[in-house]
C-alpha positions as CSV (number, residue, x, y, z in Angstrom):
1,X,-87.5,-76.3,-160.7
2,X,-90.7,-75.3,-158.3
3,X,-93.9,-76.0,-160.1
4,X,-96.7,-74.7,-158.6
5,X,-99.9,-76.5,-159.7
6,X,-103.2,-74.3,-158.7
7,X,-106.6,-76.2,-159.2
8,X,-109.2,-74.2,-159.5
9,X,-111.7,-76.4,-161.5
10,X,-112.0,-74.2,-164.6
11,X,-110.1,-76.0,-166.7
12,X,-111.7,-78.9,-168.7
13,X,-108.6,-80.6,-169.4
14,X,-107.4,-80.2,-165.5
15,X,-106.7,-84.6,-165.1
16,X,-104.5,-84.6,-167.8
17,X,-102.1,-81.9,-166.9
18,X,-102.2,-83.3,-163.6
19,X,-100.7,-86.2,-164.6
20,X,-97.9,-84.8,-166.8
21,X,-97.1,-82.6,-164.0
22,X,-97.0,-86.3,-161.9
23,X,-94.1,-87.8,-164.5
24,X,-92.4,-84.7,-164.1
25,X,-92.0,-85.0,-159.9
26,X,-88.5,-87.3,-160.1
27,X,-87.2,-83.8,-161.9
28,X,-88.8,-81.1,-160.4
29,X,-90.9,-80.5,-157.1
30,X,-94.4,-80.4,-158.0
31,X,-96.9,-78.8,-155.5
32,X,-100.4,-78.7,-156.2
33,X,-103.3,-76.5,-153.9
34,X,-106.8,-77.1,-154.4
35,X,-108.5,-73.4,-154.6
36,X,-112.0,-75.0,-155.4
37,X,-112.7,-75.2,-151.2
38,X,-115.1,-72.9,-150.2
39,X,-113.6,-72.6,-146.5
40,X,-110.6,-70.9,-147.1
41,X,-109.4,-68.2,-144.5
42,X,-106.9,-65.3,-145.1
43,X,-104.2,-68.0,-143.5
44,X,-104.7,-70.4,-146.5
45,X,-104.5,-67.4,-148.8
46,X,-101.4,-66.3,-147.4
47,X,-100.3,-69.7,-147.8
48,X,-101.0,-69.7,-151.5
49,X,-99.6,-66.5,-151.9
50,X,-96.0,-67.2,-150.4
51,X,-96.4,-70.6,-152.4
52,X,-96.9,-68.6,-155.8
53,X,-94.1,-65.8,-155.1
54,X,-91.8,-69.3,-153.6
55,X,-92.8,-71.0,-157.6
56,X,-90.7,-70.9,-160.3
57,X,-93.9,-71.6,-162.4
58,X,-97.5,-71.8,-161.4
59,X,-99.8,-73.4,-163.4
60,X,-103.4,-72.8,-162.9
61,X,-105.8,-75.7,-164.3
């Protein structure tokens, strides 16, 4: 399975999902994108975009 793991720094409890989402890695390919950077351009939003519609899940923290 594609997890998709989209930090966006709204989340309180963001550290400890990111770690369970770590054990699961030898099972499933975990990607994670950091949306908290200010200097984002349309590319990098097109990247998260294809990565999202590429995701099987996509879990925003």
């Amino acid at each position: 399975m594609k997890i998709l793991e989209l930090n966006t720094g709204l989340f309180p409890d963001a550290q400890t999902v990111s770690a369970a989402l770590r054990q699961m890695e030898p099972a499933h390919r975990v990607d994670a994108i950091d949306l908290r950077r200010r200097d984002m351009e349309d590319e990098a939003w097109e990247r998260v975009i294809d990565a999202i519609l590429d995701s099987d899940l996509t879990i925003t923290i």
